[in-house]
Structures are given as C-alpha cells and as structure tokens.
C-alpha positions as CSV (number, residue, x, y, z in Angstrom):
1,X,120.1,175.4,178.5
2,X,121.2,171.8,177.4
3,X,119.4,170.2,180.3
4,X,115.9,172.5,180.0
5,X,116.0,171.4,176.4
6,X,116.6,167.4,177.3
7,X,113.6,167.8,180.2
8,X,111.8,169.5,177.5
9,X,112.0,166.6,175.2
10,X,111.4,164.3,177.9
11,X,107.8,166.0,178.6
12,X,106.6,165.9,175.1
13,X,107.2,162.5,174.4
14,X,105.8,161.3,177.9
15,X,102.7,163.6,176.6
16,X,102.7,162.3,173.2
17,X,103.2,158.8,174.3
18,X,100.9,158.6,177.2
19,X,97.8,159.9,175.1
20,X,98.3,157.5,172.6
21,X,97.9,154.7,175.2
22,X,95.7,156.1,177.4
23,X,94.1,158.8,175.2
24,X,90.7,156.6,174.3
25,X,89.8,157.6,178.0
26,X,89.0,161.0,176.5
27,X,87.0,159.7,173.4
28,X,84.2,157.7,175.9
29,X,81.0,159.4,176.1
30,X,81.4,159.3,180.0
31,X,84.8,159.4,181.8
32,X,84.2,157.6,185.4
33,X,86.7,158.2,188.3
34,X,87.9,155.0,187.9
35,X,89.1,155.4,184.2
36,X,91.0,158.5,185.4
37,X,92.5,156.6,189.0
38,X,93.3,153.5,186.9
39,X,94.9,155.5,184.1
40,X,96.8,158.0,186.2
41,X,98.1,154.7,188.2
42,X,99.2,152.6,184.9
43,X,100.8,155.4,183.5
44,X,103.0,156.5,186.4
45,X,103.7,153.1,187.2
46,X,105.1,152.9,183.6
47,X,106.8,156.1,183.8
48,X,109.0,155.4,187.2
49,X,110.2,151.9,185.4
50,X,110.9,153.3,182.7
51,X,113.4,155.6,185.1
52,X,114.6,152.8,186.9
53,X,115.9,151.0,183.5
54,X,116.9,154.6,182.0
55,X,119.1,156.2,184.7
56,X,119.9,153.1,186.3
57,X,119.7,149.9,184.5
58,X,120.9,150.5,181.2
59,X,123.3,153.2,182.0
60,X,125.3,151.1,184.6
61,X,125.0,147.4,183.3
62,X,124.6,147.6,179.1
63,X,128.3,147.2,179.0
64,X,130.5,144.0,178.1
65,X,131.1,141.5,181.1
66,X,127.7,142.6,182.5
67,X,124.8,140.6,181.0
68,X,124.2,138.8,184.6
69,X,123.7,142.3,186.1
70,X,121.7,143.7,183.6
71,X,119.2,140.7,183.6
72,X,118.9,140.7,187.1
73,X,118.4,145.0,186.7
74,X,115.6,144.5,184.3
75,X,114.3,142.2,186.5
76,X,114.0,144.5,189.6
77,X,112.5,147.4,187.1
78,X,109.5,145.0,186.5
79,X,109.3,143.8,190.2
80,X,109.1,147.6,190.9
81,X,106.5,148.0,187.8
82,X,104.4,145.0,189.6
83,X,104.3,146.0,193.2
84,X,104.1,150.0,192.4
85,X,100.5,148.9,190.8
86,X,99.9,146.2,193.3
87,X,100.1,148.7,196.1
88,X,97.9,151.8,194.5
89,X,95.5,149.9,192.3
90,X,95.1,146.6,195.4
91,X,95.5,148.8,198.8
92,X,95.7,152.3,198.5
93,X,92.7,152.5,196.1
94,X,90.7,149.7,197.9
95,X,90.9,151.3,201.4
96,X,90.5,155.3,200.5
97,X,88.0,154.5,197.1
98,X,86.6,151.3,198.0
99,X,87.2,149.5,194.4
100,X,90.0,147.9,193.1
101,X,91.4,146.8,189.3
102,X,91.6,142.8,189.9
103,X,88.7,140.9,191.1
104,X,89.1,138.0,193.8
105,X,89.4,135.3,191.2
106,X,92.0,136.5,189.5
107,X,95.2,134.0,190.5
108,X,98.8,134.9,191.1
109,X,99.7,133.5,188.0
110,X,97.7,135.7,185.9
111,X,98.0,138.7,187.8
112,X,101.6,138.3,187.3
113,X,101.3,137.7,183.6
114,X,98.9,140.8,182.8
115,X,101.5,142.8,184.1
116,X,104.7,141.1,182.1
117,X,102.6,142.3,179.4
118,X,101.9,145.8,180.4
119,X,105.5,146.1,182.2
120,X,107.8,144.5,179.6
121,X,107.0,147.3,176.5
122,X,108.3,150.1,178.5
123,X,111.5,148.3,179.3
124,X,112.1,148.1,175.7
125,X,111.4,151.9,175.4
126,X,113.6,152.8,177.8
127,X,116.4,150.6,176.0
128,X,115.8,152.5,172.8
129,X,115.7,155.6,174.8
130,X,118.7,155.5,176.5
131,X,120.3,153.5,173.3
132,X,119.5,156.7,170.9
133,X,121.1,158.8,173.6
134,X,124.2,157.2,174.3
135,X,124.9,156.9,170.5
136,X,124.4,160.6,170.3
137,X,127.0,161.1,173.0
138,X,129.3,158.9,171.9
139,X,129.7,160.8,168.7
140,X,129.7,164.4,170.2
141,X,132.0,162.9,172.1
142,X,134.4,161.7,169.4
143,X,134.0,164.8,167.3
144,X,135.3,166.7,169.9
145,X,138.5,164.4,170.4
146,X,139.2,164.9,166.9
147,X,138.8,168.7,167.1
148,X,141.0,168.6,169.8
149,X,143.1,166.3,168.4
150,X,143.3,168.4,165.4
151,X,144.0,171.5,167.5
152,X,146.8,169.5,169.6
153,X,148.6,168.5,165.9
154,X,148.4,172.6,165.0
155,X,149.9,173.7,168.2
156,X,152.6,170.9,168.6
157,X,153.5,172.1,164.9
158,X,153.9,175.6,165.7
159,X,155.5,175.2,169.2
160,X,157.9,173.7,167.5
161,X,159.4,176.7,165.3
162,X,160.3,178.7,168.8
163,X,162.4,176.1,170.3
164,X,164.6,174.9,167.6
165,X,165.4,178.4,167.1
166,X,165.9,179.1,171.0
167,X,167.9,175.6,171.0
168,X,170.1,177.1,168.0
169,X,171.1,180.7,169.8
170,X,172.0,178.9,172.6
171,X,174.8,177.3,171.5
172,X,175.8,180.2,169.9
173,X,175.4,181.6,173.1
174,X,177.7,179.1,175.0
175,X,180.1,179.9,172.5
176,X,180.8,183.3,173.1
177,X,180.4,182.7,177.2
178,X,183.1,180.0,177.1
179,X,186.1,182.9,176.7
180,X,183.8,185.2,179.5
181,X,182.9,183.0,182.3
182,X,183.4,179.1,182.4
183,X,180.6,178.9,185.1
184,X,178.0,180.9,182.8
185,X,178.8,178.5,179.4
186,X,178.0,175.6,181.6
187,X,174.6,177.3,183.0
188,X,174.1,177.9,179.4
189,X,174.9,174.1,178.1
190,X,172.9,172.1,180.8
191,X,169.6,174.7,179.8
192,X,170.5,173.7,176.1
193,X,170.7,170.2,177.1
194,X,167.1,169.9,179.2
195,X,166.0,172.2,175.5
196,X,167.6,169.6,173.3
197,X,165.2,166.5,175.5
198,X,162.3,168.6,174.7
199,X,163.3,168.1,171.2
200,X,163.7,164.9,171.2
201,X,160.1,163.2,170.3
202,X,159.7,158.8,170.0
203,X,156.8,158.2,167.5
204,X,155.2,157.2,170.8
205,X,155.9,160.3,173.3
206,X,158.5,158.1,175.7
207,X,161.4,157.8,176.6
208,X,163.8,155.4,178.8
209,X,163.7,155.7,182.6
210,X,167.6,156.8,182.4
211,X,167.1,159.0,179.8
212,X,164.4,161.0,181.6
213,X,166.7,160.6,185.3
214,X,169.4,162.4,183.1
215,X,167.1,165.1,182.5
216,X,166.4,165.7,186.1
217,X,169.5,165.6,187.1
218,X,170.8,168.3,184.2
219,X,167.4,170.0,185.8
220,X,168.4,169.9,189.4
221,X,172.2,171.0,188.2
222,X,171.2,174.1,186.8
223,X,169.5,175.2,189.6
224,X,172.3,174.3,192.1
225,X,174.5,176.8,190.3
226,X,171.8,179.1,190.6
227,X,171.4,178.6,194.1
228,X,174.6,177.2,195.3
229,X,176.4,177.0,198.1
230,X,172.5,177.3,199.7
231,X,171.5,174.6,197.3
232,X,170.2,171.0,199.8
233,X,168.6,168.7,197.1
234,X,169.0,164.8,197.9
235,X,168.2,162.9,194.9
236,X,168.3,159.0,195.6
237,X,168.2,156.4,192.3
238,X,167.8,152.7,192.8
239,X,167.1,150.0,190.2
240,X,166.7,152.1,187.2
241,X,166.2,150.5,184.5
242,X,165.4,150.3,180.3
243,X,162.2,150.6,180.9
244,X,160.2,152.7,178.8
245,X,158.1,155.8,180.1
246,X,156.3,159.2,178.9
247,X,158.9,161.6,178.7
248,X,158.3,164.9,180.9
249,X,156.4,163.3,183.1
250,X,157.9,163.2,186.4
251,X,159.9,167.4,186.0
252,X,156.6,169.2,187.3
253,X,157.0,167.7,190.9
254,X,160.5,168.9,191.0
255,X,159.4,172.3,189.6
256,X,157.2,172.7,192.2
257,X,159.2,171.6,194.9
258,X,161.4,173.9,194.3
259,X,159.0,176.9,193.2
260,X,156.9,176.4,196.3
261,X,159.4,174.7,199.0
262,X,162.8,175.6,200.7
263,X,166.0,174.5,199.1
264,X,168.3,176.3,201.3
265,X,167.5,174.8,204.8
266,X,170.5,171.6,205.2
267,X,168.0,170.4,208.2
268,X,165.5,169.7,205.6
269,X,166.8,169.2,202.2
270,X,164.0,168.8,199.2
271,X,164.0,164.6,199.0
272,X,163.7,163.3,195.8
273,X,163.4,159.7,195.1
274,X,163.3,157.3,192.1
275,X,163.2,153.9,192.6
276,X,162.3,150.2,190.6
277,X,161.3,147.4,192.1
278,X,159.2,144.4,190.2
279,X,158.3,146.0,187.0
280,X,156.8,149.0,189.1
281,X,158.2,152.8,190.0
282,X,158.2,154.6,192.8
283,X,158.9,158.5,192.8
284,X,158.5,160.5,195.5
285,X,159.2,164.5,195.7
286,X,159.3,165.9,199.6
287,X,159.6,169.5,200.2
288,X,159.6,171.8,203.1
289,X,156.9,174.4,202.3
290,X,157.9,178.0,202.0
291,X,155.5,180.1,203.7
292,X,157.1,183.3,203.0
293,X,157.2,183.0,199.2
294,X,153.6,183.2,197.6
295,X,153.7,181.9,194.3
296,X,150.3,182.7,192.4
297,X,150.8,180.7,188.8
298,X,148.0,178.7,188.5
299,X,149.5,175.2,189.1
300,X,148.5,174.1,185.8
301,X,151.7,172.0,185.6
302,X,150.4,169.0,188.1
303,X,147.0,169.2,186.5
304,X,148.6,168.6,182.8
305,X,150.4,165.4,185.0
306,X,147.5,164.1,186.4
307,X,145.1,164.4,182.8
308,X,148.1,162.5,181.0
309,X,148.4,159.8,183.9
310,X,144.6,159.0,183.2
311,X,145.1,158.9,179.9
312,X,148.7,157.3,179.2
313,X,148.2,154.9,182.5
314,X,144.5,154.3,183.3
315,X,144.1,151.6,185.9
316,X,148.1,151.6,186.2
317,X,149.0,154.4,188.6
318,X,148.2,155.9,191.9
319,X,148.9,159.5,192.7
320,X,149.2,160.5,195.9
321,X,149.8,164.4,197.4
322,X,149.6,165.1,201.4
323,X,150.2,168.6,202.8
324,X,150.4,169.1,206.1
325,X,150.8,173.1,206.2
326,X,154.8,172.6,206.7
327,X,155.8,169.8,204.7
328,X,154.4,168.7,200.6
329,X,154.8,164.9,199.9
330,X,153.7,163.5,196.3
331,X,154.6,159.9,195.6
332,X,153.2,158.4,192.3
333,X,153.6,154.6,191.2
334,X,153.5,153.8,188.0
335,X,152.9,150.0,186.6
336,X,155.3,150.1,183.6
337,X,154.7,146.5,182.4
C-alpha cells in the first residue's frame, strides 16, 4: 500500500509539473509533430535525471565526507541530461523524422550552455525531493525508537518484579535443601548465583570480562551436575582482563551448544574458548551437532546477539557461524577499546 501510495504521488506531481512547463503546447492554435517530439523528448530527458540524482545521487553521496562524490554525481546526472537529448533530438529524430532541434550554427559552447540551463532546475528538484523525503523518514524513524524505547523501559520494569521474587525463594530454597541433599543446595546456589548476575545492571548495561567468565563458568557447573559423569565441556581462558563488556552477551552460544550439540561424547568435547590479545577478544563455541535431538525453539537467542552487536559494537566486531552438517563453530571478535 505504502509503495502504490509513494508511486501515486510520484505521477501526479510529474503530471502537475510537466504541464506547467510544457502545458503552453496545448494552448497554440495548431500543435505540430514537432512541439509534441520536442516536448515528449525534453520532458523525459528531465524526468530520467531527475532519477539518476533521486535514487542515486543524493541518496548515496549527500552525507558528510562526501562532497567530492556528490559533485562529481551531479555532474554525471547532467552529462546524462545532455547526451540523452543529444542522441533523440540530434540522431534519432534527424534520421527517422528528418528535422532536428539545433540548427548547424549553433556551437558547442552554446549547445552546452542551453542545456546547463534546462538540466540544472531539475537537479535542484530532485534535491528538494529527496530532501523532503529523507526528513520525513528520519522522523518516522525516530518516533518509532522512542516508542520502542518507551516499550523496552515498560517491560524492563516489569520483568523485573518476577526475578527478584524468583531470586528471593531460592535462597529460601537452598536453605531447606542444605539438611536434604548437599548436591541439590549447590544446584540450587549456582542457579541463584547466574539469577543474582541477571540482577545486577551498570548504568551502562556492562560488566567486566571476569565478571561475565564467572558467569559461564557458574553456567557450565550447573549443567555438569546435571549431566555429570557424561558431562565433556573444555573451557580454555587466556589473557582475561578488566576490560569492560555488555553483560549476557557471550551465554547464548553456550546455550546452544549445549541445546543443539553433544556433551557426552569425550572424543569430541563442546570447546569453548575465551581469549585477549591487543585490546581485542576472541570467543569461540565448537560443538558436535546432535542429530538425534530436534530442538524446534525458534533460535531467537543468537538473533537478540547479533541485533545488540550492531547496535552496542557497529564497525567493531565480526561474527562468524560455519556448520558443516556434523560440527557448529561460531567465533565472534570483539574490538573492546
């Protein structure tokens, strides 16, 4: 609907514009082919530069650091303006209409000029065009960040009734399982930890790069007791340091190594590396892929990753996921300087 509407608009103003121009043809007592063939070539001439400066042009080069380009774009637009008119009005209408617009005597110069003057106003058009446009987008655009930032601050608020209340009867759980089973209280105090990290918010969503290996490793712990002694997890740290980096970021490539891979084979352990070398990090999840086991959530978990990577490290990552139908492999690098 959006785009019929936009084409619509397009039309009308083409009509509307084009007759103003070109709409004193009409009023002559006598329209000759030639008014129509010169018209019909003027006015499409104008319309495809006025395409090549509105799709192209402006929308790739009218940003900062770009001036250069765009010059030299404006200038293609009116070569293309200059030798779309040369080639209907000069040749194509000479050789299947015998007549053409320029007489002989017209020089280079002044052909050239003429059509600076006829070329140049729907340049300008197009920049208001695609000007009005863009600053309609851009503040669609922004309205909906703030709804959605709006809707983000509502939900945060209320998730966070549930867990301190789920963080609470857990330790009154642990309590009681201490006397029962010293096995269970621990199950029950490494899931109250990884709740009580969830908890845990900096003013700017991150944490250090120990602080979030801790929680992996109280993560990978609870699941070896679950899955113990048929538990083969390798998890190798080097050069960990106080660097700072968005907390929860790196626990859904464990999750799904182990919700999707094989944890009980010792020939091929789920690899897990973390490692920091020159300001940058390197993590790496490798899993054997579990055939057997069909797991149909909807993966939403790496998505969530990926959308906060763009938006937490644009230009400052690289994500990388290969699957070769027996093995997954995702290694992300993160610039944290």
């Amino acid at each position: 609907m959006k785009r019929i509407s936009i084409l619509s608009i397009h039309i009308i103003c083409w009509t509307v514009l084009l007759f103003y121009f070109y709409g004193s043809y009409l009023l002559k007592k006598s329209v000759t082919f030639n008014d129509i063939a010169f018209g019909l070539s003027m006015g499409g001439c104008q319309v495809i530069e006025f395409y090549v400066c509105y799709l192209w042009v402006y929308p790739n080069f009218m940003k900062r650091g770009k001036i250069p380009q765009l010059i030299g774009g404006i200038l293609v637009a009116l070569f293309v303006f200059v030798s779309l008119r040369y080639l209907i009005e000069e040749v194509v209408y000479r050789h299947f209409f015998g007549f053409h617009n320029y007489d002989s005597s017209t020089t280079f110069r002044d052909y050239f000029m003429d059509n600076i003057y006829w070329g140049t106003s729907y340049i300008v058009i197009a920049g208001a065009a695609w000007g009005l446009v863009h600053t309609f987008r851009t503040e669609k655009k922004t309205y909906q960040l703030q709804a959605e930032a709006r809707k983000a601050e509502l939900a945060f608020l209320k998730s966070q009734i549930n867990p301190h209340f789920l963080y609470n009867t857990l330790n009154y759980v642990y309590a009681l399982a201490v006397p029962v089973s010293d096995q269970l209280a621990q199950a029950v105090l490494r899931l109250s930890d990884l709740m009580r990290y969830t908890l845990n918010e900096s003013p700017d969503g991150k944490v250090s790069l120990a602080r979030e290996t801790e929680y992996l490793e109280s993560y990978i712990g609870l699941f070896k007791m679950r899955f113990e002694p048929a538990f083969f997890v390798n998890f190798d740290q080097r050069g960990i340091t106080d660097h700072r980096i968005a907390s929860l970021l790196l626990i859904p490539f464990v999750e799904n190594a182990f919700k999707h891979g094989v944890v009980s084979d010792p020939n091929h352990p789920v690899l897990i590396s973390m490692k920091v070398e020159e300001e940058a990090l390197e993590f790496s999840v490798q899993n054997q892929i579990n055939n057997a086991h069909k797991d149909r959530s909807s993966g939403i978990g790496i998505t969530n990753v990926q959308r906060r990577l763009d938006l937490i490290y644009p230009d400052r990552h690289e994500l990388r996921m290969d699957n070769n139908g027996n093995t997954y492999r995702a290694v992300l690098n993160i610039n944290l300087t």
